[in-house]
SERO-4910 file (N, C-alpha, C, O; in steps of 0.05 Angstrom, whole numbers):
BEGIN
 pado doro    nc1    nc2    nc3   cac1   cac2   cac3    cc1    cc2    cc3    oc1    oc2    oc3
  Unk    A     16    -24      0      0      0      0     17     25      0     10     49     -2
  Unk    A     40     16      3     63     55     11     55     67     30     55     60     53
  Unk    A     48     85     21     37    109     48      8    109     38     -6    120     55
  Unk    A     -2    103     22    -40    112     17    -51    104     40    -43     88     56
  Unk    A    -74    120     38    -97    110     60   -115     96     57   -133    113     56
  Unk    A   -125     73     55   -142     47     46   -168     53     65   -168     42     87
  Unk    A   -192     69     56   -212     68     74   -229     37     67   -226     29     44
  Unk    A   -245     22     84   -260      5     87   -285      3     82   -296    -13     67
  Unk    A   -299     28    103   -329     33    105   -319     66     97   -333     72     78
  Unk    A   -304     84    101   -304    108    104   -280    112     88   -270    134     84
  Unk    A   -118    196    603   -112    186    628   -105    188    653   -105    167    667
  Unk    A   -103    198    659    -96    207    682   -104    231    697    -95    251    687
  Unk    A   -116    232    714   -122    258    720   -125    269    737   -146    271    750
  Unk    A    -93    285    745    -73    290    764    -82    323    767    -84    337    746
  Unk    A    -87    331    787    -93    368    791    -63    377    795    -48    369    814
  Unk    A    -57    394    774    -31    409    781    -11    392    787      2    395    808
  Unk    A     -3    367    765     16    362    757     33    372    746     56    367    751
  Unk    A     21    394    721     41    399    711     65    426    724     88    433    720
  Unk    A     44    432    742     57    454    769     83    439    772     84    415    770
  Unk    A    107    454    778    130    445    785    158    424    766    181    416    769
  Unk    A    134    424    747    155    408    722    164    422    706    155    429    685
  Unk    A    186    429    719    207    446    704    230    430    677    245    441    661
  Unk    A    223    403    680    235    382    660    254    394    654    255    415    641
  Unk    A    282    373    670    302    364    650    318    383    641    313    406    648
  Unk    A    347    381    618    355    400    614    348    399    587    347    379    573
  Unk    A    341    427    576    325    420    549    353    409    529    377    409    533
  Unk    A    342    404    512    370    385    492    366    414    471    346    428    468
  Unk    A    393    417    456    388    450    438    386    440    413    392    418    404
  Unk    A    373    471    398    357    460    376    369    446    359    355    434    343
  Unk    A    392    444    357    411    435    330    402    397    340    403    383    321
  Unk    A    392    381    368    390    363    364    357    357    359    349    334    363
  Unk    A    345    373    353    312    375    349    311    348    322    324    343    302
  Unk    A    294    338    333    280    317    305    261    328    295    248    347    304
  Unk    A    256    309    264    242    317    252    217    321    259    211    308    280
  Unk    A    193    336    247    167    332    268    164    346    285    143    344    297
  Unk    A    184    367    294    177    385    313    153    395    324    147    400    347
  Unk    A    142    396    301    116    414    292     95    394    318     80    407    332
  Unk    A     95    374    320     77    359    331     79    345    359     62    343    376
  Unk    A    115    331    358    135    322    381    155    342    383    170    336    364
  Unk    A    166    364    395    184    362    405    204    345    421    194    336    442
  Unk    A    222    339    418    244    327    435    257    350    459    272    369    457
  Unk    A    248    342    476    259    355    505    280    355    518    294    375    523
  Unk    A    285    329    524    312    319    534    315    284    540    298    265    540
  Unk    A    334    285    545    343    256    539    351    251    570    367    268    579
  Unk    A    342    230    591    357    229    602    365    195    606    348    178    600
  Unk    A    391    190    615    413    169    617    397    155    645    387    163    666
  Unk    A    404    126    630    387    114    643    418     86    652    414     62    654
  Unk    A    437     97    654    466     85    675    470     62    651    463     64    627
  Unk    A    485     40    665    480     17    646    466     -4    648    466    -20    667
  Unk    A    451     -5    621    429    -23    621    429    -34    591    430    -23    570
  Unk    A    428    -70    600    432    -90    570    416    -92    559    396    -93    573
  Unk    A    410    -93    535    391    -99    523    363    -90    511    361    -66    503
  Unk    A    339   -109    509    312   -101    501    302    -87    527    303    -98    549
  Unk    A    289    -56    523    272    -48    546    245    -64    536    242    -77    515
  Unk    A    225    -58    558    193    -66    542    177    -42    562    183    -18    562
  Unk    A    157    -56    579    135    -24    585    140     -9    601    157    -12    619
  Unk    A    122     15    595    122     43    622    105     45    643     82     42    635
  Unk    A    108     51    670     78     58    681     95     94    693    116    106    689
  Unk    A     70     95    706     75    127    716     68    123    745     46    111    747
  Unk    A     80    130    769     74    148    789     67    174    784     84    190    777
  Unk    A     45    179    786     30    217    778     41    230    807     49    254    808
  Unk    A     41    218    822     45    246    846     74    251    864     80    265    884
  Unk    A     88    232    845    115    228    858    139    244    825    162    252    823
  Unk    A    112    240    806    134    243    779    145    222    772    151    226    749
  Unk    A    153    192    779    166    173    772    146    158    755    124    150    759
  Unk    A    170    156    726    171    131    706    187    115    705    211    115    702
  Unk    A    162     90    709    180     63    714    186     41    691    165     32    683
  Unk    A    207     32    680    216     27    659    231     -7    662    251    -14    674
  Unk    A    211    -23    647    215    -47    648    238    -53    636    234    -56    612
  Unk    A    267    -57    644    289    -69    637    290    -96    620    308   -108    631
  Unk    A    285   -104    609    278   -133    612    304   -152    612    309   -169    629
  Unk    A    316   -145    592    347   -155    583    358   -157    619    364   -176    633
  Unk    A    357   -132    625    380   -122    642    368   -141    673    381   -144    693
  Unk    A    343   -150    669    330   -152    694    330   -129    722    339   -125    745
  Unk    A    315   -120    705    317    -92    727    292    -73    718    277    -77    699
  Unk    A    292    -53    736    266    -33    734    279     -2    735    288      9    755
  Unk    A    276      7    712    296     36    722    265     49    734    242     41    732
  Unk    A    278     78    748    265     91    760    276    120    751    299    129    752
  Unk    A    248    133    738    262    161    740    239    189    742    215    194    740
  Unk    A    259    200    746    243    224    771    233    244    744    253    257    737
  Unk    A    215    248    731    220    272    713    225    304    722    233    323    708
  Unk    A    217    302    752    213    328    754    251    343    760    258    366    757
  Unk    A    269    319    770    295    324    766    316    316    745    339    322    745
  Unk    A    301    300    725    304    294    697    329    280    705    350    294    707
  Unk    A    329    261    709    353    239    731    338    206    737    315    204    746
  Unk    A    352    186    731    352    165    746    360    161    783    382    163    792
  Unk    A    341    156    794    331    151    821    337    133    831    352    133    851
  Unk    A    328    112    820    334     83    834    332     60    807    323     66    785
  Unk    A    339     41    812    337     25    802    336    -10    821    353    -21    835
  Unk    A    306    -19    811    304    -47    823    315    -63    805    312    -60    781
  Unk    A    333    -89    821    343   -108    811    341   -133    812    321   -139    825
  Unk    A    348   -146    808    346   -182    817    320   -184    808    305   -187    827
  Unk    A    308   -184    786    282   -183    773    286   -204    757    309   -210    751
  Unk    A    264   -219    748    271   -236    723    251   -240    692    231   -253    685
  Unk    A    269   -222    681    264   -204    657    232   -191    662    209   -200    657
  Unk    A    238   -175    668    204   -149    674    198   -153    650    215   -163    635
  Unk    A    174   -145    641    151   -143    621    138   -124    623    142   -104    609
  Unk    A    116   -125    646    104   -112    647    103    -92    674    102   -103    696
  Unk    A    103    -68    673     92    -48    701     65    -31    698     54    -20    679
  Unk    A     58    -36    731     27    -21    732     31     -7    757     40    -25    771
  Unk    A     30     14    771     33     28    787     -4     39    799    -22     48    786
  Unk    A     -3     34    823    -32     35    835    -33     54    859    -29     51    883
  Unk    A    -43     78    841    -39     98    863    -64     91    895    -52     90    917
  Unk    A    -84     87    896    -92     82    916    -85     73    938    -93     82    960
  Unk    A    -61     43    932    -47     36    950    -18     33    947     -3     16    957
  Unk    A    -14     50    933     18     61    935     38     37    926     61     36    935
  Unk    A     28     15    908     44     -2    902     49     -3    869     32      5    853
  Unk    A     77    -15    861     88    -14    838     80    -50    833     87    -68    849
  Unk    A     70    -53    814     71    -87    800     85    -90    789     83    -72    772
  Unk    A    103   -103    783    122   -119    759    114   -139    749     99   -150    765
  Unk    A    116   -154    724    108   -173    724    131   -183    715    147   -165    711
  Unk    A    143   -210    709    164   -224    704    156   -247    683    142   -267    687
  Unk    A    174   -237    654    168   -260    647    183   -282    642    176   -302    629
  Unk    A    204   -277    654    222   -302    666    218   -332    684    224   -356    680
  Unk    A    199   -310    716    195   -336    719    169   -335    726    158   -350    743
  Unk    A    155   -312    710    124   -318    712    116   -304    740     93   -306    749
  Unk    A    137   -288    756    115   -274    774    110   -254    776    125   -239    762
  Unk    A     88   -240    791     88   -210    798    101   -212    827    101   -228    846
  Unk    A    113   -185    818    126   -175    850    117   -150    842    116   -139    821
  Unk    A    106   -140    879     99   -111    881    107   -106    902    106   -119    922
  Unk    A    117    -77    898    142    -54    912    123    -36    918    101    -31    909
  Unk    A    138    -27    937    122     -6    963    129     24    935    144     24    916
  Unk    A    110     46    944    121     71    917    136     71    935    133     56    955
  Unk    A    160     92    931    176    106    947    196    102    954    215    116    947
  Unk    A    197     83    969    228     58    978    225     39    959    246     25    957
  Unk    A    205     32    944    211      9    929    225    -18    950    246    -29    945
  Unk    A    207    -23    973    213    -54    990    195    -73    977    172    -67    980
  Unk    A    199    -90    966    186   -119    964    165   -130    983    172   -147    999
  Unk    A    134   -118    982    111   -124    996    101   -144    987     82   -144   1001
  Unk    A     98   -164    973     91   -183    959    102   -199    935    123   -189    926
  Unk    A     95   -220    922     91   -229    902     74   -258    898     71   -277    914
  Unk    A     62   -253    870     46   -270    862     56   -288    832     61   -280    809
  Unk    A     57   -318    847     70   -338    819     38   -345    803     15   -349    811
  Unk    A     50   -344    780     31   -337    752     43   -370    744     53   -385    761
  Unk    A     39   -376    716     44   -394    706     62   -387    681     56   -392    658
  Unk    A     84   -376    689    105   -368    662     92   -346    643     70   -343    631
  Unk    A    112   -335    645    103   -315    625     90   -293    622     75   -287    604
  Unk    A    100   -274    656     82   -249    666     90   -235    648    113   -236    639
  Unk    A     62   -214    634     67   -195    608     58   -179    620     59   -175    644
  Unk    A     43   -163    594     30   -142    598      7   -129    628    -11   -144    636
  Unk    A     10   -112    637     -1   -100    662    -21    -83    659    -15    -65    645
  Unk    A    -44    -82    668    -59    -57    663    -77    -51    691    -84    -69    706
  Unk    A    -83    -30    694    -93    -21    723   -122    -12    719   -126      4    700
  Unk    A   -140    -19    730   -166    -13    732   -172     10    747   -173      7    772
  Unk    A   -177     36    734   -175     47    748   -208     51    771   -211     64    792
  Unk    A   -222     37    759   -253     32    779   -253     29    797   -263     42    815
  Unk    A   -232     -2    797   -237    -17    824   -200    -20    839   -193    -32    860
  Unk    A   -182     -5    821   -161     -7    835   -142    -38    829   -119    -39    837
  Unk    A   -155    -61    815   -150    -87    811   -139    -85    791   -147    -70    773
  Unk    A   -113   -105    788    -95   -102    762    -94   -128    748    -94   -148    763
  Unk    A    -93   -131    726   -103   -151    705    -68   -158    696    -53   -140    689
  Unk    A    -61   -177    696    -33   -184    682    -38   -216    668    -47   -238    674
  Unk    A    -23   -199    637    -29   -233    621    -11   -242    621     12   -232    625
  Unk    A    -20   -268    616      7   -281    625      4   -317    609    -18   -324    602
  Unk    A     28   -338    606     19   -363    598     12   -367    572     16   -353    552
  Unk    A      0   -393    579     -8   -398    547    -34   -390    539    -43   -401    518
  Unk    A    -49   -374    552    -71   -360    559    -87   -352    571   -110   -359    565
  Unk    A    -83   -330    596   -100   -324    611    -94   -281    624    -80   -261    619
  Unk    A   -112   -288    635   -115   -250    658   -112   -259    682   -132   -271    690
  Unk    A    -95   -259    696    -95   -260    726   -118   -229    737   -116   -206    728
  Unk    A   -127   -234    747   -133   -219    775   -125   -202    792   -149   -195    798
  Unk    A   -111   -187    808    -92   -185    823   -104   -155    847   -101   -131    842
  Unk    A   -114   -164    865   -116   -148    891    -97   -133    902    -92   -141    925
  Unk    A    -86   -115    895    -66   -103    907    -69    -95    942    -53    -97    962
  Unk    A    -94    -86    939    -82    -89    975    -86   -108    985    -84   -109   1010
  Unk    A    -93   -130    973    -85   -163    994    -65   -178    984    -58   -200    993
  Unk    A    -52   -163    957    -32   -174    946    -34   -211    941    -20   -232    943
  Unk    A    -62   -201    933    -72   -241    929    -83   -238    895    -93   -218    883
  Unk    A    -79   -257    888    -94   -261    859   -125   -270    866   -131   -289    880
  Unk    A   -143   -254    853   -170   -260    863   -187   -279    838   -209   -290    839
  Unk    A   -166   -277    816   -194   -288    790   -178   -288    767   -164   -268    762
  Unk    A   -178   -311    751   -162   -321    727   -195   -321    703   -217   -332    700
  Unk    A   -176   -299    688   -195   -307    656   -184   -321    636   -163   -312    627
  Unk    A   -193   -340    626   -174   -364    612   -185   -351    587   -206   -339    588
  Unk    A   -172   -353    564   -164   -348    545   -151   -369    519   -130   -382    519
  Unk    A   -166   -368    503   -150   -389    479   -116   -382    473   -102   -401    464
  Unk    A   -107   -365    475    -78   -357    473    -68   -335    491    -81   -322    508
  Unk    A    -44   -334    486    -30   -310    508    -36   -286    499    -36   -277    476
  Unk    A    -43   -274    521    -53   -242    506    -23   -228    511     -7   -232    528
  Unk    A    -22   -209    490    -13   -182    483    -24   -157    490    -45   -159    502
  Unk    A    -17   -135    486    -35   -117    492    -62   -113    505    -76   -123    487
  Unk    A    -76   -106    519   -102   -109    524   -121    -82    532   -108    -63    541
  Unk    A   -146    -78    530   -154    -55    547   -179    -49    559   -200    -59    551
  Unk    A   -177    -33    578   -202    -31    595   -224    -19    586   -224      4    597
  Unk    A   -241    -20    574   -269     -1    567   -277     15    589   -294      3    602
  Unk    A   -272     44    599   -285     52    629   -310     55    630   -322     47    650
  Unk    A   -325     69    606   -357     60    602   -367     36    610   -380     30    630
  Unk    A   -358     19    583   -375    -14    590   -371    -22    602   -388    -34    615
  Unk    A   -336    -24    612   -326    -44    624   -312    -71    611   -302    -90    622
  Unk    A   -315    -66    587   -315    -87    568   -279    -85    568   -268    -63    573
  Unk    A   -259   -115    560   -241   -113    559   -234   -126    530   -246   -146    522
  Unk    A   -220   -116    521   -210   -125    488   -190   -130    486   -175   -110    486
  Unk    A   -175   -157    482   -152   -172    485   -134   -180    457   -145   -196    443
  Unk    A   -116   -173    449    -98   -185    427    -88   -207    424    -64   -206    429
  Unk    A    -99   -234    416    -92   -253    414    -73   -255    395    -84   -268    378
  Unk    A    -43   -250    385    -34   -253    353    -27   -282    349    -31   -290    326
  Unk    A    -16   -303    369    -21   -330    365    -48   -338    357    -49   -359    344
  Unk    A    -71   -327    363    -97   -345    353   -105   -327    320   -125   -329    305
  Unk    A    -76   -307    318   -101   -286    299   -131   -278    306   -151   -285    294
  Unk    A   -127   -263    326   -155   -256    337   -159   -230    351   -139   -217    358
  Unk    A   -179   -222    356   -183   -201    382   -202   -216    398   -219   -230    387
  Unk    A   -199   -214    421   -224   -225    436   -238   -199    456   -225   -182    469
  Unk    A   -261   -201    455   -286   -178    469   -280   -193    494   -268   -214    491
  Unk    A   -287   -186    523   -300   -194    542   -313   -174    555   -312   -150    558
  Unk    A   -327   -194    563   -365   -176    576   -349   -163    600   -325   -166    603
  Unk    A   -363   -148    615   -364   -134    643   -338   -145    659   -343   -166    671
  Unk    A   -314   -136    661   -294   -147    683   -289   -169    675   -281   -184    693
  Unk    A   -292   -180    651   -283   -203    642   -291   -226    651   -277   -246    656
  Unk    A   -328   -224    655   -336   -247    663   -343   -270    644   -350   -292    654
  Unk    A   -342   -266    617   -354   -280    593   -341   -269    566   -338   -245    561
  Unk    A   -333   -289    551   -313   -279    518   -350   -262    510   -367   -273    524
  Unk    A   -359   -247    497   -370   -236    485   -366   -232    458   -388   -228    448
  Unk    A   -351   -232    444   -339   -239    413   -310   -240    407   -291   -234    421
  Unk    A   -311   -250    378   -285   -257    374   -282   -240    352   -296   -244    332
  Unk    A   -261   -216    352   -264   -211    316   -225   -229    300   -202   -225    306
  Unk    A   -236   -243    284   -216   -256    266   -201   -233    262   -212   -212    268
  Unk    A   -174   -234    252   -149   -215    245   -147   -220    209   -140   -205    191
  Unk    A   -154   -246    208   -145   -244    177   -117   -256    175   -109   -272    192
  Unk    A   -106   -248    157    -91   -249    142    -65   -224    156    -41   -227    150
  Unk    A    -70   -208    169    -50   -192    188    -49   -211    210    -67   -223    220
  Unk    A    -19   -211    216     -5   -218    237      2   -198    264     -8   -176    269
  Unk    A     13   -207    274     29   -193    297     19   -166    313     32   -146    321
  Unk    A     -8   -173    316    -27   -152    344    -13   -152    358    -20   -170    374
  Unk    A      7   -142    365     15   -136    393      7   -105    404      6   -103    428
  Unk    A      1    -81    389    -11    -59    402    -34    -53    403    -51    -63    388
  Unk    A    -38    -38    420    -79    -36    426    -74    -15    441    -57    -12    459
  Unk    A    -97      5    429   -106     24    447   -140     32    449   -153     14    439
  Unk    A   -150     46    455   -181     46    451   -186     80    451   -176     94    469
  Unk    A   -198     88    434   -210    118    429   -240    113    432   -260    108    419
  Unk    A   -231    120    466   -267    114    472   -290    138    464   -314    138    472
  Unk    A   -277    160    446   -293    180    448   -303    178    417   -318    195    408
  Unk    A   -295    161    403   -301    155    378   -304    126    379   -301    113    359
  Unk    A   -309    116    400   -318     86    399   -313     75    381   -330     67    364
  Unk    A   -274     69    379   -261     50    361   -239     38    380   -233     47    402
  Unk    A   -230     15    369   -207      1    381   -189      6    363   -201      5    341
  Unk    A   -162     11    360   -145     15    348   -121     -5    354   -109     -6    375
  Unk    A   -117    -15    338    -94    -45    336    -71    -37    317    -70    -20    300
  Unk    A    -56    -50    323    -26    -42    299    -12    -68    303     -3    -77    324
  Unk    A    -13    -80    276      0   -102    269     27    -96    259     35    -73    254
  Unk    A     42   -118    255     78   -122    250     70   -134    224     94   -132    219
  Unk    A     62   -142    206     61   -161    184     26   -160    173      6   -169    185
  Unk    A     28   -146    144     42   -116    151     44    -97    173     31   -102    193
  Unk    A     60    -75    173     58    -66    195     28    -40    178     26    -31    155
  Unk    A     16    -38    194     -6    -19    187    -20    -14    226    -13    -24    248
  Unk    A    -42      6    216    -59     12    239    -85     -3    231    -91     -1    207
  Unk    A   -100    -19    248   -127    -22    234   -144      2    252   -135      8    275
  Unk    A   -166     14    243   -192     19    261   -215      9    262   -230     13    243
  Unk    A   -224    -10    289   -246    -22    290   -266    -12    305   -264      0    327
  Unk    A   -294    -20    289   -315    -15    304   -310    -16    336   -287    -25    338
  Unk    A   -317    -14    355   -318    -20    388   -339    -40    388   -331    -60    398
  Unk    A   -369    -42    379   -384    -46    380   -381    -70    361   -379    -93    370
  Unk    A   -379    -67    332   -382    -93    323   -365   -110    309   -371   -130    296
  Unk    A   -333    -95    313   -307   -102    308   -318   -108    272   -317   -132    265
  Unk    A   -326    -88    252   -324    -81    235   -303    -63    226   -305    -41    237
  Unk    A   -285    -63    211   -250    -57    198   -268    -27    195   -290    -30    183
  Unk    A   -263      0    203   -264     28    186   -243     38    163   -248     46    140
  Unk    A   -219     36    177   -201     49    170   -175     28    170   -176      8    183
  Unk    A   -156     34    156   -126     18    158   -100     34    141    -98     38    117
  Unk    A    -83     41    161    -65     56    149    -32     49    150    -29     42    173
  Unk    A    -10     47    140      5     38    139     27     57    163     28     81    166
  Unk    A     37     43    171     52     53    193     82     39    194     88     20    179
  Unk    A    103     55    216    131     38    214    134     12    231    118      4    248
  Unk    A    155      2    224    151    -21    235    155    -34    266    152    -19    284
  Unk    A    162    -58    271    164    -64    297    147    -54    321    157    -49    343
  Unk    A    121    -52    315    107    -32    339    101    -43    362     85    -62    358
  Unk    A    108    -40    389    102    -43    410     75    -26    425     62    -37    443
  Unk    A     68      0    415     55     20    439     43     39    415     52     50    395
  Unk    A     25     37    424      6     67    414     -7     70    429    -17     52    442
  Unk    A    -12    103    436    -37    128    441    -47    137    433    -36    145    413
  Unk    A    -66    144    434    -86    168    433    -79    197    449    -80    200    474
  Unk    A    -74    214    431    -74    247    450   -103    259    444   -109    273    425
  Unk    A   -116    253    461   -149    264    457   -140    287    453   -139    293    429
  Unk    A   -131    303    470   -141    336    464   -129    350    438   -140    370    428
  Unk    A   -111    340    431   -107    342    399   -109    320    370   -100    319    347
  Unk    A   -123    307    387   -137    286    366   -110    268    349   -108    261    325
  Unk    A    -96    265    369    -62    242    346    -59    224    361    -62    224    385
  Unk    A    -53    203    345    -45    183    359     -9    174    347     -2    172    323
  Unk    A      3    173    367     24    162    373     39    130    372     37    117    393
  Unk    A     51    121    353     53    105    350     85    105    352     98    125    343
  Unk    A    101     76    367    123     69    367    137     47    360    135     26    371
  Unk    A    158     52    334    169     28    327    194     27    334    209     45    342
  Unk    A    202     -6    330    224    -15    338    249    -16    319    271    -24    325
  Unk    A    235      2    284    256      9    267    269     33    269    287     43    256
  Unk    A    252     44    293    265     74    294    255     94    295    270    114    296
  Unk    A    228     98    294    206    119    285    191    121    304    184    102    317
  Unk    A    186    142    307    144    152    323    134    159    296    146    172    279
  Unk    A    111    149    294     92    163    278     67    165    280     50    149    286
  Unk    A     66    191    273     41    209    291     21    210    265     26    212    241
  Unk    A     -3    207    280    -23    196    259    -47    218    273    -48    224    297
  Unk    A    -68    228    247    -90    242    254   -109    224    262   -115    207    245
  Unk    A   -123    222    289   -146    210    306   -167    211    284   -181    191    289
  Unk    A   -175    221    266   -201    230    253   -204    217    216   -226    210    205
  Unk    A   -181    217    204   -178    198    189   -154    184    186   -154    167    168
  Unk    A   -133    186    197    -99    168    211    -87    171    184    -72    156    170
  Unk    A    -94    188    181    -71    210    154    -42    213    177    -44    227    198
  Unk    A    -20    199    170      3    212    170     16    245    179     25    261    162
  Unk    A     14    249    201     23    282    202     54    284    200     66    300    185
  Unk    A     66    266    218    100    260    217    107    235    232     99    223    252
  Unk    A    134    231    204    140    212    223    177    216    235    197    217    220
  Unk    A    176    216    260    204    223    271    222    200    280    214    180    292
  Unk    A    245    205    274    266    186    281    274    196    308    276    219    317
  Unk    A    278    162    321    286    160    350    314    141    343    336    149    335
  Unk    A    305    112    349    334     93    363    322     70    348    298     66    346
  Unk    A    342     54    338    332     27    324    324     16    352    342     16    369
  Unk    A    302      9    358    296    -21    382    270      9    402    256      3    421
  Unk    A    270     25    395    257     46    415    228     47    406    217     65    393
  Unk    A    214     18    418    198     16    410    168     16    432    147     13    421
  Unk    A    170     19    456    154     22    486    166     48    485    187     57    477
  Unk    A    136     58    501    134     85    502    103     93    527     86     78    535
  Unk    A    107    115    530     83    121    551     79    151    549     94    169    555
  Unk    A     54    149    540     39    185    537     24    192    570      8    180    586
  Unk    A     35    213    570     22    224    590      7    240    597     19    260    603
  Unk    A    -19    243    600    -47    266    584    -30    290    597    -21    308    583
  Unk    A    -27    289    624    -35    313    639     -7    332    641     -5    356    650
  Unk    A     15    315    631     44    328    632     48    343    591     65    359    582
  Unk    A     26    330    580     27    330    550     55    328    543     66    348    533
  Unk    A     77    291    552     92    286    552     92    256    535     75    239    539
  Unk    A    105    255    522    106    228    512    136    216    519    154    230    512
  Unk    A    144    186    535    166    182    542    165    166    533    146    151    537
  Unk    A    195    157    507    203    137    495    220    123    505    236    140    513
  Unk    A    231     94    513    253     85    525    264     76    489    254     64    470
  Unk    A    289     89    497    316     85    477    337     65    499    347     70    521
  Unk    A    337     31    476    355     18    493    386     30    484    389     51    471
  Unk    A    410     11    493    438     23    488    443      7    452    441    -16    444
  Unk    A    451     37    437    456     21    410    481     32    406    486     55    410
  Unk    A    494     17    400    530     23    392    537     27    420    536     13    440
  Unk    A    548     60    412    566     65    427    546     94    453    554    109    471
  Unk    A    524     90    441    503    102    449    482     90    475    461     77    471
  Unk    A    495    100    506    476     91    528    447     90    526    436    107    512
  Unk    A    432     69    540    395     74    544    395     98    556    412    110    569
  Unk    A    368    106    547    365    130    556    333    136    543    323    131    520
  Unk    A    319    149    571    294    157    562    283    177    550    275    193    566
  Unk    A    279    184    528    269    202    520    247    226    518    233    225    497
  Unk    A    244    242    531    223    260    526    211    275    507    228    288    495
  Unk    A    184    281    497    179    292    481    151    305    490    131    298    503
  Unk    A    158    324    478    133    347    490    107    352    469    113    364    448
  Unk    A     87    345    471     72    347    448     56    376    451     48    388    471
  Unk    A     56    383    420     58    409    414     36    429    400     21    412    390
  Unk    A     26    453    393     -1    451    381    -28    441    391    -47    442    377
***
């Protein structure tokens, strides 16, 4: 397809966060990327040494800390944005995946997909208050923000459960394959899962008490990103093979839209208040796409492998983790979205 557009049919919310974020030291214009116009690049900060593949982000909103799944390195960086510096770093991890951070009860999740567990850390000191053994293969993390209960997939297919303040697993949703990506509906409630082993999406009803539908993938491979634009009641997916965006119905997982995008994608957003969504590949690119028909606005070069990333509504921050390439340290990236 190239770049054409193939039509079909056609978070957080922190008071006076952005108070006191003086971010970082700005990086000068001569290192500005392309795309300005939409991402600025802010600053970069060094993230010590760290091997390998990073994978996800969560946020502490009231402390400023982004927590950055090491995976290679087995470790969790920690960093402060508001002193644009690495803080701490948790270790003896085995290979992180996924993080969910739960402000109610002040705990950080990890998930591990080494040896399949969650461990969750106190915010702050980061002490080891728990952990919960999964069955191989702790991934992806996501936090409810309703009920405070965090969902981690994991195996050869399932949702753990996970009570954070009893630090007990309360409820397994079994699943025909391992999910990827996943997301919370805050309206319905409804959760929509990326199956790319079954080629599938799967619907589930209310808190994930019942599969509710299945939409087939086709002939596209490699769902691993998901996000949901609940204000246009679509799910938005981004496959590796091809790499493209699809847009689906919410309601009846009918194809709208499909646009071609860069490759290796781990993470996309939605920036409601300027209607773009954010997409991150692992060839090197963000590319920022219009919410309204996913027309191409720019696409900016980052880091071959800088492919996890985390938008931040209320900082209108987008943070990319850049692992170490060459002769070039990890290091997280900031970008200020703009317009």
């Amino acid at each position: 397809m190239g770049e054409s557009i193939r039509n079909v049919q056609h978070g957080i919310g922190v008071t006076g966060l952005l108070v006191g974020l003086t971010l970082l030291a700005a990086v000068p214009a001569s290192a500005q990327q392309d795309g300005g116009s939409v991402l600025e690049l802010e600053s970069k900060v060094p993230l010590g040494v760290v091997n390998g593949r990073i994978d996800h982000l969560a946020l502490d909103p009231s402390r400023k800390h982004v927590f950055i799944a090491e995976l290679q390195n087995n470790s969790v960086g920690v960093v402060d944005l508001g002193s644009g510096r690495l803080v701490h770093r948790i270790t003896g991890l085995s290979e992180p995946q996924g993080v969910g951070y739960v402000p109610s009860v002040d705990m950080l999740l990890v998930a591990n997909g080494g040896d399949g567990s969650v461990r969750m850390f106190k915010g702050g000191d980061f002490t080891l208050s728990g952990l919960q053994a999964l069955d191989g293969d702790a991934d992806n993390v996501r936090v409810d923000a309703e009920t405070g209960y965090v969902y981690v997939g994991y195996g050869a297919g399932a949702l753990a459960v996970i009570d954070p303040a009893t630090r007990m697993k309360i409820k397994d949703i079994e699943l025909p394959a391992h999910p990827e990506s996943f997301q919370i509906n805050r309206a319905t409630r409804q959760i929509f899962v990326n199956l790319p082993n079954a080629g599938s999406i799967v619907v589930l009803a209310e808190m994930g008490n019942a599969p509710r539908a299945t939409w087939s993938t086709g002939n596209d491979q490699g769902n691993f990103a998901m996000t949901l634009d609940e204000e246009n009641q679509r799910v938005l997916v981004v496959f590796r093979n091809p790499p493209k965006l699809s847009a689906r119905d919410m309601r009846t997982g009918a194809v709208i839209a499909e646009y071609d995008t860069c490759r290796d994608v781990d993470d996309i957003f939605v920036d409601a208040k300027r209607r773009r969504i954010y997409v991150t590949c692992g060839d090197g690119f963000i590319d920022v796409l219009n919410a309204s028909d996913y027309v191409r606005l720019a696409r900016i070069t980052t880091r071959p492998g800088a492919r996890t990333s985390l938008f931040i509504p209320p900082l209108e921050r987008l943070a990319v983790a850049a692992p170490a390439s060459g002769r070039e340290p990890a290091e997280l990236w900031i970008y200020r979205a703009t317009r």
